[in-house]
Structures are given as C-alpha cells and as structure tokens.
VEXGUTI-997205 format. One record per atom (N, C-alpha, C): residue number from 1; residue in one letter; y, z, x. Coordinates in nm, 4 decimals, padded with zeros to 6 digits. Each point is the difference from the previous one (the first is absolute). Last residue first. Layout:
  num  residu         Y         Z         X
  NUM       A         Y         Z         X
...
//
This chain:
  num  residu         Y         Z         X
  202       X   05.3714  -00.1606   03.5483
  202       X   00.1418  -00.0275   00.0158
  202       X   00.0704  -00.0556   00.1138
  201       X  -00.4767   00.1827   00.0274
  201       X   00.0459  -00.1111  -00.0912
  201       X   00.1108  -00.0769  -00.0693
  200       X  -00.0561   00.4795   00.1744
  200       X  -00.0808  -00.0857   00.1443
  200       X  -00.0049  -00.1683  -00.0761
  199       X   00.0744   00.3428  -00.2635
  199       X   00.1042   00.0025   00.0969
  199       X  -00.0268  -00.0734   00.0566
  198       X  -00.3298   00.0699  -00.2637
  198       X   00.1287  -00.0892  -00.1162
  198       X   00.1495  -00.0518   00.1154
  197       X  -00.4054   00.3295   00.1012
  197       X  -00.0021  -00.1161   00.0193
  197       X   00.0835  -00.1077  -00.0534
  196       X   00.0121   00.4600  -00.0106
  196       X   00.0258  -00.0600   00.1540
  196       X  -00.0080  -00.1039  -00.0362
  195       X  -00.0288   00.1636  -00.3904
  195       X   00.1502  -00.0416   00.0485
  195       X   00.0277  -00.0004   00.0778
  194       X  -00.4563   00.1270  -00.0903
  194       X   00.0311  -00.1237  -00.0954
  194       X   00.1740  -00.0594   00.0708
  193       X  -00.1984   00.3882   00.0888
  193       X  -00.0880  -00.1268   00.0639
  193       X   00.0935  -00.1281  -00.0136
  192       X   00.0787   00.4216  -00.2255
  192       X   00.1244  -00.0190   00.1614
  192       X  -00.0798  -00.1575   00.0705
  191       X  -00.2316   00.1831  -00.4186
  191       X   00.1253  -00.1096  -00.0299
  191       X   00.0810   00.0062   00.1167
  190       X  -00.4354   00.2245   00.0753
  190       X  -00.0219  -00.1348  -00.0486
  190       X   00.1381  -00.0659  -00.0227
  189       X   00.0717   00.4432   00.0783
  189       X  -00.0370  -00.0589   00.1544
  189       X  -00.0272  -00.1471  -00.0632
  188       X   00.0565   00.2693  -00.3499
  188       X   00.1201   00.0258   00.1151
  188       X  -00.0417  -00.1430   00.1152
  187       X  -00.3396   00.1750  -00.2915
  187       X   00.0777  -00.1106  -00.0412
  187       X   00.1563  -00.0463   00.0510
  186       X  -00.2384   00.3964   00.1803
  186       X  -00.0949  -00.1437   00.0155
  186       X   00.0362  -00.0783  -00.0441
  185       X   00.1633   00.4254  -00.0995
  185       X   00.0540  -00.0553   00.1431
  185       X  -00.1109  -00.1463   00.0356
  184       X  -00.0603   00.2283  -00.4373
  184       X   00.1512  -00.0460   00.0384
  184       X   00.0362  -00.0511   00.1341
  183       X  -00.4568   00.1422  -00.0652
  183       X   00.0246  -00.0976  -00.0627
  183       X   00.1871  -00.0620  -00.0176
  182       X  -00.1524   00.4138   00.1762
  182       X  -00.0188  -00.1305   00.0996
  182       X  -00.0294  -00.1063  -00.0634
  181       X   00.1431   00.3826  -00.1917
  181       X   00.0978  -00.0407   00.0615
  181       X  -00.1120  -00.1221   00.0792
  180       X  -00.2198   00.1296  -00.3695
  180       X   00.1127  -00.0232   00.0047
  180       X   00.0833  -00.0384   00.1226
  179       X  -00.3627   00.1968   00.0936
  179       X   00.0205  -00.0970  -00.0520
  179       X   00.1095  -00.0799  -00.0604
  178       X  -00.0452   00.4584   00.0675
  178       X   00.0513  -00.0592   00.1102
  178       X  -00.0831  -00.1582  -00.0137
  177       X  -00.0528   00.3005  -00.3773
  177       X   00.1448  -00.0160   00.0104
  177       X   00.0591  -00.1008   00.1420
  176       X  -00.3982   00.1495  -00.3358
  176       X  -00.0095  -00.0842   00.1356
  176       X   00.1631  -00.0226   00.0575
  175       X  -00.1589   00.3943  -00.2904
  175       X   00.0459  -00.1823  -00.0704
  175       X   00.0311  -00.1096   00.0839
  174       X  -00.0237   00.4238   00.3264
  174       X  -00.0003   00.0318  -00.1316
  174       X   00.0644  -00.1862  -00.0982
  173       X  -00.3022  -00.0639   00.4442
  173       X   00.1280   00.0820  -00.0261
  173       X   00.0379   00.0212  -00.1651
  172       X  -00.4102  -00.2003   00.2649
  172       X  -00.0092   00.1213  -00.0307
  172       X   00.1468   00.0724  -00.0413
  171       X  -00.1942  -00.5433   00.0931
  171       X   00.0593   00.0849  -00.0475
  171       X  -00.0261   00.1375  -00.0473
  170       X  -00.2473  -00.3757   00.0966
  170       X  -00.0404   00.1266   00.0366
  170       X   00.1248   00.0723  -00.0190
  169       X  -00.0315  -00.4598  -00.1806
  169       X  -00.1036   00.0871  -00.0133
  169       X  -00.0479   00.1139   00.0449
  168       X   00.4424  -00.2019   00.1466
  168       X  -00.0176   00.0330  -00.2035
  168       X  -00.1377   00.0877   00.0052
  167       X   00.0244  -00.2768   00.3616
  167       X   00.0556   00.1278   00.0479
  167       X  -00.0051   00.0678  -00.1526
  166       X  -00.1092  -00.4499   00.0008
  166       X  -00.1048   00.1093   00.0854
  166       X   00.0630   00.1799  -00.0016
  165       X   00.2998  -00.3501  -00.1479
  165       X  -00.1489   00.0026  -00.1347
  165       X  -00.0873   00.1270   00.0714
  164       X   00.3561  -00.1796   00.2740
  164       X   00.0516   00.0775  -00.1023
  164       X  -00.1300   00.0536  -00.1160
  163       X  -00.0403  -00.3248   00.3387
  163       X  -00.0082   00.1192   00.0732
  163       X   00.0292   00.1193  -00.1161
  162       X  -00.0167  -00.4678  -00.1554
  162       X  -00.1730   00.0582   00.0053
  162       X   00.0508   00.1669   00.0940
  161       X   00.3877  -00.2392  -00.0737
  161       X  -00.0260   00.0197  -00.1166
  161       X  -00.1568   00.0841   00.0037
  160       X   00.2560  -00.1743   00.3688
  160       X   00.0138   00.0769  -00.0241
  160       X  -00.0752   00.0584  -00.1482
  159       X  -00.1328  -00.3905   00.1388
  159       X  -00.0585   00.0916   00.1157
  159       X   00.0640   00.1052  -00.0239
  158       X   00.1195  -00.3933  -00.2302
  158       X  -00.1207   00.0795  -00.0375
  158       X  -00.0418   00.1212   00.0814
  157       X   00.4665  -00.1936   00.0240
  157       X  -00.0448   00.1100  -00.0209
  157       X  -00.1386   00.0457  -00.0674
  156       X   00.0695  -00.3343   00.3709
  156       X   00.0533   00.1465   00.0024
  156       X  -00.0461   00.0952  -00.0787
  155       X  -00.0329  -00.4681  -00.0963
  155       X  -00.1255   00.0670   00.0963
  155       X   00.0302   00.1794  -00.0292
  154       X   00.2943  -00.3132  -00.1800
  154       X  -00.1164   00.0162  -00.0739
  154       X  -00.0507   00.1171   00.0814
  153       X   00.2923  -00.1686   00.2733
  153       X   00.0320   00.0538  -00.0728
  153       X  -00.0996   00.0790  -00.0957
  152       X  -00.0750  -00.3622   00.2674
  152       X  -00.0222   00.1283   00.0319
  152       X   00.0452   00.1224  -00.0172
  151       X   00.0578  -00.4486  -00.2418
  151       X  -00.1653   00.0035   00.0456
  151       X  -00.0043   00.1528   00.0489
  150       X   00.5032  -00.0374  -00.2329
  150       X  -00.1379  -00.0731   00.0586
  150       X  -00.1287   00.0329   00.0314
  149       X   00.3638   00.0803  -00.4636
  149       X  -00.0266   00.0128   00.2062
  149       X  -00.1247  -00.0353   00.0370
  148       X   00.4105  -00.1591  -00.2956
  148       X  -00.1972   00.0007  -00.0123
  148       X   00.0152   00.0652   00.1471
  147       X   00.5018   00.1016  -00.1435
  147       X  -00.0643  -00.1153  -00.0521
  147       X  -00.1743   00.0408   00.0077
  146       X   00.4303   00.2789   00.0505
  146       X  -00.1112  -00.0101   00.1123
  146       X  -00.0353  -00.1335  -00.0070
  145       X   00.3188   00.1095  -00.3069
  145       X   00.0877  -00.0500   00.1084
  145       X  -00.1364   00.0464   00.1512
  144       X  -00.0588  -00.0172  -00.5028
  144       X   00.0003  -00.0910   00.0356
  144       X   00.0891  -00.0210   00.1742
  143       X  -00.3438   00.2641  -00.3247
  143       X   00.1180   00.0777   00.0858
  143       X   00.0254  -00.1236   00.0941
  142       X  -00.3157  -00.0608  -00.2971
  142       X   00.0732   00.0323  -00.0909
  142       X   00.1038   00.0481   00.0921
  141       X  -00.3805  -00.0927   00.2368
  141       X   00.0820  -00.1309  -00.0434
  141       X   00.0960   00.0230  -00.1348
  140       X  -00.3005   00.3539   00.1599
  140       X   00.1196  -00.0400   00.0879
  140       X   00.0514  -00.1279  -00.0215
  139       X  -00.3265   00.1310  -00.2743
  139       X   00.1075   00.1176   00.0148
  139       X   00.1064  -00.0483   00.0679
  138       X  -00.3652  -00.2795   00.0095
  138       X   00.0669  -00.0527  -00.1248
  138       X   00.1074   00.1290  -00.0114
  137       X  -00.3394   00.0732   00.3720
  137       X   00.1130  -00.1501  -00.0055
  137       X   00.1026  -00.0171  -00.1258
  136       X  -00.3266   00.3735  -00.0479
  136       X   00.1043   00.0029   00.0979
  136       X   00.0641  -00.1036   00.0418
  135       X  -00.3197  -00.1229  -00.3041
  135       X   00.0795   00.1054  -00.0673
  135       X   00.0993   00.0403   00.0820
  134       X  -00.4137  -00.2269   00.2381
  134       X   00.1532  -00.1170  -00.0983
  134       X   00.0753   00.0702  -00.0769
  133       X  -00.3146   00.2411   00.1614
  133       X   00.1161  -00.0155   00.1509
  133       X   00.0659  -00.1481  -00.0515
  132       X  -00.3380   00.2604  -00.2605
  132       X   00.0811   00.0935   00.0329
  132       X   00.1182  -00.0405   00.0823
  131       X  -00.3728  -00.2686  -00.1296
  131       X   00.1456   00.0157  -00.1403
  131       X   00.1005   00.0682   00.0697
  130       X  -00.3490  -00.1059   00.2821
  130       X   00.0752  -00.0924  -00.0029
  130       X   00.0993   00.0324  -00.1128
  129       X  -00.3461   00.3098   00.0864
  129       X   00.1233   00.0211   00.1158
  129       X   00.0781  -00.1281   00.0185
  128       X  -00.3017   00.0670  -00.3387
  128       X   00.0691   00.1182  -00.0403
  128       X   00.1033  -00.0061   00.1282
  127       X  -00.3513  -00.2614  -00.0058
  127       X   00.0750  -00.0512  -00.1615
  127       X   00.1163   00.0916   00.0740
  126       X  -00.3530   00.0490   00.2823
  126       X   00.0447  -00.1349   00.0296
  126       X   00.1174  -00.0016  -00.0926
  125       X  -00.3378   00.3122  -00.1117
  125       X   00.1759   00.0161   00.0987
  125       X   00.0681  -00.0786   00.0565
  124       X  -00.3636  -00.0807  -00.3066
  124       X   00.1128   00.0170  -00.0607
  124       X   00.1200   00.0966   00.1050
  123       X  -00.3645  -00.2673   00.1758
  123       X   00.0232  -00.0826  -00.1149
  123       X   00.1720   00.0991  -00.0496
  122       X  -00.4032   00.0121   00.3329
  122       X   00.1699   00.1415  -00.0166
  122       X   00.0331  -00.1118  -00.0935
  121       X  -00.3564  -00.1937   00.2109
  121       X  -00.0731   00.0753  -00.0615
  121       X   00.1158   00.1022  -00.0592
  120       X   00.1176  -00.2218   00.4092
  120       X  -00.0972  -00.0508  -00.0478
  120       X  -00.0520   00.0830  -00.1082
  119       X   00.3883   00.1223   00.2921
  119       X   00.0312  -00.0925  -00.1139
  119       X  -00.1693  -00.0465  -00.0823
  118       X   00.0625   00.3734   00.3908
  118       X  -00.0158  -00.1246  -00.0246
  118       X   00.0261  -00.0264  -00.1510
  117       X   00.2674   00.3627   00.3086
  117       X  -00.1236  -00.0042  -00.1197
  117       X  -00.0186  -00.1400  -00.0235
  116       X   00.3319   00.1823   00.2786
  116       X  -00.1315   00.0261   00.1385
  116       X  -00.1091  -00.0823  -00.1399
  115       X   00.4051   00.1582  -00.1132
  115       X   00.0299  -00.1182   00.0749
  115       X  -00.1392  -00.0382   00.0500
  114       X   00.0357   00.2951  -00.3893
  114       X   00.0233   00.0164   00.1132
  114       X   00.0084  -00.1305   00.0837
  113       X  -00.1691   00.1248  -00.4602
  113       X   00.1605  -00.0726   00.0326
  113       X   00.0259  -00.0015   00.1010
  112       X  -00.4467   00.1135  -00.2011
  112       X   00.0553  -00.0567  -00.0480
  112       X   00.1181  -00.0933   00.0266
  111       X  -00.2353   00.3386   00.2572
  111       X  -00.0689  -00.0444  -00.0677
  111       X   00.0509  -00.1403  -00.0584
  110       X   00.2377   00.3777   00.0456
  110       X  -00.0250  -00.0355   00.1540
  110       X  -00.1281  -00.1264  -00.0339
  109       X   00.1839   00.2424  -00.3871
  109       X   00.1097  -00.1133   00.0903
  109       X  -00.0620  -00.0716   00.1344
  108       X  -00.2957   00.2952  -00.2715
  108       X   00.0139  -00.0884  -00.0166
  108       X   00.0965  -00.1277   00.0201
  107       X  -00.0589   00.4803   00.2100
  107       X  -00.1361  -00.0924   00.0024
  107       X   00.0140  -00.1523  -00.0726
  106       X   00.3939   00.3339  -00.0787
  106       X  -00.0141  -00.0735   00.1332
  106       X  -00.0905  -00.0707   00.0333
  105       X   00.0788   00.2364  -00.4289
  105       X   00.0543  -00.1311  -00.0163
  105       X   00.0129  -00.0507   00.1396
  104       X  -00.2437   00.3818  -00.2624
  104       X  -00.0366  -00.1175   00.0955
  104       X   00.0640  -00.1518   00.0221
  103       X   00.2403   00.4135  -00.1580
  103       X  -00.1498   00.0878   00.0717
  103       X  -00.0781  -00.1057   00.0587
  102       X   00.3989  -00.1071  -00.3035
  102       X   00.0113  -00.0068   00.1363
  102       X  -00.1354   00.0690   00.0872
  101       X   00.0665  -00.1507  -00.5007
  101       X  -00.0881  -00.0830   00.0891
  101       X   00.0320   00.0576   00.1621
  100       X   00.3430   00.1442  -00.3979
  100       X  -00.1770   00.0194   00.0031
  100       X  -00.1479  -00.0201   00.0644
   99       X   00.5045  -00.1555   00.0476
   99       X  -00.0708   00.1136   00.0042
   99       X  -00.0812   00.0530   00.0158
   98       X   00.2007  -00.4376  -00.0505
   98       X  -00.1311   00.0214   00.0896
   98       X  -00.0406   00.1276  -00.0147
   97       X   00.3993  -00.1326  -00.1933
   97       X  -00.1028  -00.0689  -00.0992
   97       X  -00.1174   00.0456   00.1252
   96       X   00.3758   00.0931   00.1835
   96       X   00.0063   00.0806  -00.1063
   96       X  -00.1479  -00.0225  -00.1104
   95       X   00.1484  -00.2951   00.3335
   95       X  -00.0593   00.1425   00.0811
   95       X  -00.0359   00.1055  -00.1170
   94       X   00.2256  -00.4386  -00.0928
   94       X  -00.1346  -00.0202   00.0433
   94       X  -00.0668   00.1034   00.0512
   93       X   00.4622   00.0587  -00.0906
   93       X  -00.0651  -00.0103  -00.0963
   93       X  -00.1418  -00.0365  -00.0219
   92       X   00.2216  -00.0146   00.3728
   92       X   00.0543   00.1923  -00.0281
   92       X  -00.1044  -00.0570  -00.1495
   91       X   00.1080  -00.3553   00.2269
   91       X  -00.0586   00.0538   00.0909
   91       X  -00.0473   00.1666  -00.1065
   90       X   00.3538  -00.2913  -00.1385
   90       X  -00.0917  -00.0862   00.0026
   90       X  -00.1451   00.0636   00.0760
   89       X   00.4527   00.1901   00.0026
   89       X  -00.0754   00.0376  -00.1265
   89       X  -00.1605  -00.0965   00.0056
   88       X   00.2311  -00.0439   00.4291
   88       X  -00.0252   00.1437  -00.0529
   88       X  -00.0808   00.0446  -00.1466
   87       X   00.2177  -00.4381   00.1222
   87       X  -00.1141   00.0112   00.0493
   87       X  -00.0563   00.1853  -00.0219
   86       X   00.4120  -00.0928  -00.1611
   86       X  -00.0791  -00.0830  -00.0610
   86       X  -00.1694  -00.0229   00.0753
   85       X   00.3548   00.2557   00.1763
   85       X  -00.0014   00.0519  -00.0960
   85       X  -00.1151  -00.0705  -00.0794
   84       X   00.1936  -00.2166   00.3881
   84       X  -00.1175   00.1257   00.0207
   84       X  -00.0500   00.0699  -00.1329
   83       X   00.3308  -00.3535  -00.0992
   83       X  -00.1487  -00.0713   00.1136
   83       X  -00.0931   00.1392   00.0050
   82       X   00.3807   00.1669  -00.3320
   82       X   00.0089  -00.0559   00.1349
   82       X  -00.1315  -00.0735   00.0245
   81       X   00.1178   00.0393  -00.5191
   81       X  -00.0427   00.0630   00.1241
   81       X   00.0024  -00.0712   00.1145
   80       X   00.1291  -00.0724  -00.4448
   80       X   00.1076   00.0181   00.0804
   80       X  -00.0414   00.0316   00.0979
   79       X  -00.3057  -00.0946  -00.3262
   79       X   00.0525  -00.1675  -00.0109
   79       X   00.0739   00.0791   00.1018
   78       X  -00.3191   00.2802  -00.2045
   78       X   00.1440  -00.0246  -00.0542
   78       X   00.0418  -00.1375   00.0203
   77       X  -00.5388   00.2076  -00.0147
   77       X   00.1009  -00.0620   00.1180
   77       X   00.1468  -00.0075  -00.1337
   76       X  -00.4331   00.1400  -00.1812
   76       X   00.1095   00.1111   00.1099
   76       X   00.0826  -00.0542   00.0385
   75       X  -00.3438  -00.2253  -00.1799
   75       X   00.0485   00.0508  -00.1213
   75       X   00.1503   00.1137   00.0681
   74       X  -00.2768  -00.2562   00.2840
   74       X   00.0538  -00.1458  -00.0838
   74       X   00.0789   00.0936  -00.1539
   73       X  -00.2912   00.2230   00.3102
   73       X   00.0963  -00.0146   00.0864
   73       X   00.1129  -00.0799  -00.0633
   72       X  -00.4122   00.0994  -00.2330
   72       X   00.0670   00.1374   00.0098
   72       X   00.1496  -00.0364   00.0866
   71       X  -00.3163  -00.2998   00.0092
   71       X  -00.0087  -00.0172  -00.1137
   71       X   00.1590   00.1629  -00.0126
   70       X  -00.2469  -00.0366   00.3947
   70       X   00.0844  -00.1657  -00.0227
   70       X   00.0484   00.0307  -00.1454
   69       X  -00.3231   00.3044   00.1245
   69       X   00.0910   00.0651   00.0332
   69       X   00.1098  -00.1323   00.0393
   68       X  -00.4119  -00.0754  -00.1902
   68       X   00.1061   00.0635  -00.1326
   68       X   00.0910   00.1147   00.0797
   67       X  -00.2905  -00.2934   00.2412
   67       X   00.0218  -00.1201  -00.0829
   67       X   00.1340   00.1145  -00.1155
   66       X  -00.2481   00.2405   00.3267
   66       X   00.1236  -00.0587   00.0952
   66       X   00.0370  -00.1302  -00.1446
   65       X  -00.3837   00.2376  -00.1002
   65       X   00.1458   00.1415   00.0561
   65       X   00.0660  -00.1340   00.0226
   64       X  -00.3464  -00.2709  -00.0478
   64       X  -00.0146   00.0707  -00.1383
   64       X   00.1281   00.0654   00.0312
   63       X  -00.1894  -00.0600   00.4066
   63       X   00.0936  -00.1143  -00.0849
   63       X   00.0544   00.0093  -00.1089
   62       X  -00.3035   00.3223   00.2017
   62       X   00.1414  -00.0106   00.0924
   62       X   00.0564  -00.1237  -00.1187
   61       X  -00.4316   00.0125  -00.1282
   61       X   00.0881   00.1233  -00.0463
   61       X   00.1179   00.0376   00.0451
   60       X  -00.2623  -00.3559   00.1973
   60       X   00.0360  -00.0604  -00.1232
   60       X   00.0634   00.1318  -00.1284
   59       X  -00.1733   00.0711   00.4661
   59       X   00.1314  -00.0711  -00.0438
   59       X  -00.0069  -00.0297  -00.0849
   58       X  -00.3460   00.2215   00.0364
   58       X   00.0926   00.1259   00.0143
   58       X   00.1216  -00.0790   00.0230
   57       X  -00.3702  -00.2838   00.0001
   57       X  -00.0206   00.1073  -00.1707
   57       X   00.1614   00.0623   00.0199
   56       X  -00.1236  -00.1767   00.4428
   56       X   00.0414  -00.0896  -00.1391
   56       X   00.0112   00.0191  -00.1247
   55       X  -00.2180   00.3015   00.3349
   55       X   00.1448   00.0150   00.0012
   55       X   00.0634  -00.1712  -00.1022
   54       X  -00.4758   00.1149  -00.0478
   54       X   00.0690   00.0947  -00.0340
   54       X   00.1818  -00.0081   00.0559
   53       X  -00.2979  -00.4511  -00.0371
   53       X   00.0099   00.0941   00.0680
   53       X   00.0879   00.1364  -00.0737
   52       X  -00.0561  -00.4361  -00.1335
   52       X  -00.1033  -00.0322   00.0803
   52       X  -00.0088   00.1469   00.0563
   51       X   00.0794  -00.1016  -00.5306
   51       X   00.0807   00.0116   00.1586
   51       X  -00.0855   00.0306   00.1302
   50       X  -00.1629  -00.2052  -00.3842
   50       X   00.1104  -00.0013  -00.0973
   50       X   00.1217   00.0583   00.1152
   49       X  -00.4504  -00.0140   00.0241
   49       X   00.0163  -00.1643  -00.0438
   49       X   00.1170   00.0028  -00.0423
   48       X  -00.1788   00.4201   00.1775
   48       X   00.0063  -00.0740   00.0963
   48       X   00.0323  -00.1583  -00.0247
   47       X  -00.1182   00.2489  -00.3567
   47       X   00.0939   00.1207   00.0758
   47       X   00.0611  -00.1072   00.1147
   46       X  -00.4376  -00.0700  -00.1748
   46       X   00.1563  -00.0586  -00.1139
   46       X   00.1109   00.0544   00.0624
   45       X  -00.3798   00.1670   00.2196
   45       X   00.0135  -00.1553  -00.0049
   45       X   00.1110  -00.0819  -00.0454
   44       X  -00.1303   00.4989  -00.1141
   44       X   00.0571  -00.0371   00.1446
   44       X   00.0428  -00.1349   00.0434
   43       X  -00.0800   00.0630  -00.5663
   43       X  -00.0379   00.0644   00.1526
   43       X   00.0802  -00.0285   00.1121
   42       X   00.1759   00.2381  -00.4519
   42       X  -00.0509  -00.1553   00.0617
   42       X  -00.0951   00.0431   00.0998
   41       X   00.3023   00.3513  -00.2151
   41       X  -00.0828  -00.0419  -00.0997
   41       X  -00.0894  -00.1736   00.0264
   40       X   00.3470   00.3254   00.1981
   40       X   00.0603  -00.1255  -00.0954
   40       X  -00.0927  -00.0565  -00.0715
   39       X  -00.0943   00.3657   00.3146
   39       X   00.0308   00.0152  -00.1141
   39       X   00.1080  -00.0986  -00.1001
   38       X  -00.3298  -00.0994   00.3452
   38       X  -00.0227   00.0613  -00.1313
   38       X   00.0398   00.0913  -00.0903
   37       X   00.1951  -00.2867   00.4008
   37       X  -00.0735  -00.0717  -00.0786
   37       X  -00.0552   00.0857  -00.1164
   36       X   00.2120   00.2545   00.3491
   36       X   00.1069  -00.1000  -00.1187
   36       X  -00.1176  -00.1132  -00.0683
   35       X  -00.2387   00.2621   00.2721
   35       X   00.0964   00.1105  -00.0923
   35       X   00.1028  -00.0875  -00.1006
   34       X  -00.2240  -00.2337   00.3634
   34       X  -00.1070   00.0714  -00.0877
   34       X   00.0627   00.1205  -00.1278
   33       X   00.2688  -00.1316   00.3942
   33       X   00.0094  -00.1191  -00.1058
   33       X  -00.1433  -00.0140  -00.0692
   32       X   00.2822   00.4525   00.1988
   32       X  -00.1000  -00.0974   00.0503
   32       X   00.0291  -00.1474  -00.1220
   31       X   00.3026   00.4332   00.1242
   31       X  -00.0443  -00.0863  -00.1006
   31       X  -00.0842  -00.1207   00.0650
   30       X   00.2203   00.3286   00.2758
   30       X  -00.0960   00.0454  -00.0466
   30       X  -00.0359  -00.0815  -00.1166
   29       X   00.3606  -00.1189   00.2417
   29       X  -00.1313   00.0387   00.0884
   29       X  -00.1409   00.0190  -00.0245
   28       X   00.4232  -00.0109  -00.3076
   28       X  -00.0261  -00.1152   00.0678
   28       X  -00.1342  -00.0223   00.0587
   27       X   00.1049   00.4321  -00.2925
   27       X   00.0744  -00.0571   00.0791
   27       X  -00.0755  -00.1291   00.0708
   26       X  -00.1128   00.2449  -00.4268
   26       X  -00.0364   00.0336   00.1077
   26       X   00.0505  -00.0212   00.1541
   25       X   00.2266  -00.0384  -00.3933
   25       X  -00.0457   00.1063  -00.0700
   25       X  -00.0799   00.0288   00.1163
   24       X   00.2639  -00.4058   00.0022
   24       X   00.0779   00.1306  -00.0467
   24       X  -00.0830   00.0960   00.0110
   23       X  -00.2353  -00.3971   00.0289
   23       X   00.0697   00.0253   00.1134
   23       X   00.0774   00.1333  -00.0061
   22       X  -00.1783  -00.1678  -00.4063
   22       X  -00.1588   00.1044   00.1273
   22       X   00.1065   00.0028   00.1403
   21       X   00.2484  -00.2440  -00.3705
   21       X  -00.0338   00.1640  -00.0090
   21       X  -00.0759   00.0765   00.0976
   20       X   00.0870  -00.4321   00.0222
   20       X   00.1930   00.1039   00.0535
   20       X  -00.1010   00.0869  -00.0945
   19       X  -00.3244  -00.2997  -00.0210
   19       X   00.0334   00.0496   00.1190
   19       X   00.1308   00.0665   00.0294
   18       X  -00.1360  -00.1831  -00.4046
   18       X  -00.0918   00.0965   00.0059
   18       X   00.0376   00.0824   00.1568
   17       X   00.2591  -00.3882  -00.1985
   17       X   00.0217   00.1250  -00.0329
   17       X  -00.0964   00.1008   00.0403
   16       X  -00.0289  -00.4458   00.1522
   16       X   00.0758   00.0994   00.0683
   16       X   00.0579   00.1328  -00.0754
   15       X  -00.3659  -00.2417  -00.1639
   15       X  -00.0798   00.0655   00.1275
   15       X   00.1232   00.0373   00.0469
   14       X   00.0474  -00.1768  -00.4034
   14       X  -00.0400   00.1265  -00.0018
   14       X  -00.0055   00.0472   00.1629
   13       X   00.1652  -00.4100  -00.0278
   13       X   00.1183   00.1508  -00.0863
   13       X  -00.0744   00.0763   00.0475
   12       X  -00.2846  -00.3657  -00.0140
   12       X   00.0597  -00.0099   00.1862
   12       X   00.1221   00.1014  -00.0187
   11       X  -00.2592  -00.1242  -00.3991
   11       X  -00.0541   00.0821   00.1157
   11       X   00.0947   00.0686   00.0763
   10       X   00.1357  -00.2520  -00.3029
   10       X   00.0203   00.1139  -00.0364
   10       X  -00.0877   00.0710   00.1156
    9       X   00.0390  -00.4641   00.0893
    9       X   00.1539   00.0618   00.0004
    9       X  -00.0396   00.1866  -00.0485
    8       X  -00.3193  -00.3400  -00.1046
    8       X   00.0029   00.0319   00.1741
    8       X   00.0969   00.0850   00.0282
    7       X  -00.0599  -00.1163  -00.4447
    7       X  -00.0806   00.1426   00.0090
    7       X   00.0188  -00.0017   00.1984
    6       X   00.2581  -00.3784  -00.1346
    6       X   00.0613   00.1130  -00.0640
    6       X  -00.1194   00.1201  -00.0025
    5       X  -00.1474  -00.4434   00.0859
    5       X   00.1110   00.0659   00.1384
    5       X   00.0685   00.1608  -00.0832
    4       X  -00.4906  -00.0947  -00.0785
    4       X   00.0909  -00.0631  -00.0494
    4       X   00.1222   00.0263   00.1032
    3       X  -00.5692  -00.0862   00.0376
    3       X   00.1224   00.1171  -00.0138
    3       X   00.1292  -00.0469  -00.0509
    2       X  -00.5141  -00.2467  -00.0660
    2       X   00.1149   00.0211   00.0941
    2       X   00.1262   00.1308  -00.1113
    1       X  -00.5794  -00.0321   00.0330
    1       X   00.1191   00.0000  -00.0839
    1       X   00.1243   00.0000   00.0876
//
C-alpha cells in the first residue's frame, strides 16, 4: 500500500514532536533513537527514512526555533533601528525561540553548522545557514549607506554568530546576561567590518 505525502508529512511532525520532548526530558545524550522510535510509536528503520541521524532530528528542531524566531523578528522590528540594533533584534529573537533547546543545542550546531560539518546528508542546516545569511544581507541592504556586504563579510559574521550560539549554550550568567553583551559587541565588530570596507572603496 503506498503512503501518502500528507500521512509522510504527519509522520515526519510526530517524530519531531516526539523528540523536543524525549530530548527535554532526558537530555540529547541520553535519548537514544530506540527511545524516539517507540515512543513515536514506529520502528527504528522508519525513523532512519525520515532523518538519517539523531543530530539531524535535533536540526530540524533548531530550525523549527530559529524559523519562529524570523517570524517574531518581522513582528518586532520598527523600521528606525540602527544596522546593529537591527542585527541585534534579528539575533536576540532566534535565541529567545531556542530556549528551550539550549541543553543540546551545541552537539547539534557542531554537527550541523559548524564550518568543519559536511553539507552531505545536513539538508536542513544547509537550509537554515543559507536563510540565515540571505536575512543578514537583506538587513544590511536596508542600511543603504553599507550596501551587500561581501563574500568575507558574510563570512565574518557566520563565525561571529556560531561563536555567540556556542557561548549562549554554556552561558552560566544570571539570564545569560553576558551574552548579550557579546552579542552586542559582535554585531559591533560585523558592521565596523562593514564600514572598513565601504572606506577602502571610496
């Protein structure tokens, strides 16, 4: 009997709803993928036809946070905010939506987004770090006196952005508070990038 795309679709919910729970409740490490298969109620097999791997399960739950911390950013933003300000909320609001996910939100960045992470089989971090860095282009192309920044621009601030993520996850300061600042001083540094280089082009 063929499957339908829409019961494929309710699967492929359940198994990531089933997993932000067993992840929440037993932590990352400890949620085997014998555990998430029964209690989504499938087997192991199916499990594996739908994500190749436990940290792929655990992006497609990063994505899920970061798709309605865009959504959240698009409802916040004013239109008057400084470049930094605007990258800030843009940043601050994707962090906010991860909450919940920070206990294993390093195993699966490193995994997933890290420079070092093959593209083969990351399907959806592949997704999540091209939206994420055409969204920052399209920020700064609203601040028309940087214009597109460039190739190593981009670069920059993925590298600040993944340092900022990492650090978030161990954050021990009260409401992660020193985050914050190094998220302020990081988008600092990405837009001074930006208006060395604008200088150097004049």
């Amino acid at each position: 009997m063929r499957v339908s795309q829409a019961t494929k679709e309710k699967t492929r919910q359940k198994i990531v709803d089933t997993a932000r729970d067993l992840f929440t409740e037993k932590g990352f490490d400890q949620a085997t993928t014998r555990d998430l298969a029964s209690r989504a109620g499938i087997a192991v097999g199916t499990l594996f036809n739908y994500f190749p791997s436990k940290e792929a399960l655990g992006m497609e739950i990063i994505a899920e946070a970061l798709d309605a911390g865009r959504r959240e950013y698009a409802a916040l933003r004013r239109g008057s905010e400084s470049l930094e300000e605007d990258l800030f909320l843009f940043a601050i609001t994707g962090l906010n939506e991860l909450k919940p996910h920070r206990a294993y939100l390093a195993p699966v960045v490193e995994s997933a987004l890290s420079p070092f992470a093959s593209s083969k089989g990351n399907e959806t971090g592949e997704r999540v770090r091209i939206e994420h860095l055409e969204d920052v282009a399209a920020i700064v192309g609203v601040h028309a006196k940087t214009g597109q920044p460039s190739f190593v621009a981009i670069h920059l601030y993925w590298a600040l952005y993944l340092g900022v993520l990492a650090f978030w996850s161990q954050d021990g300061s009260p409401d992660q508070e020193d985050t914050l600042v190094l998220l302020d001083q990081s988008m600092r540094l990405f837009v001074s990038s930006l208006d060395s280089n604008q200088s150097r082009t004049e």
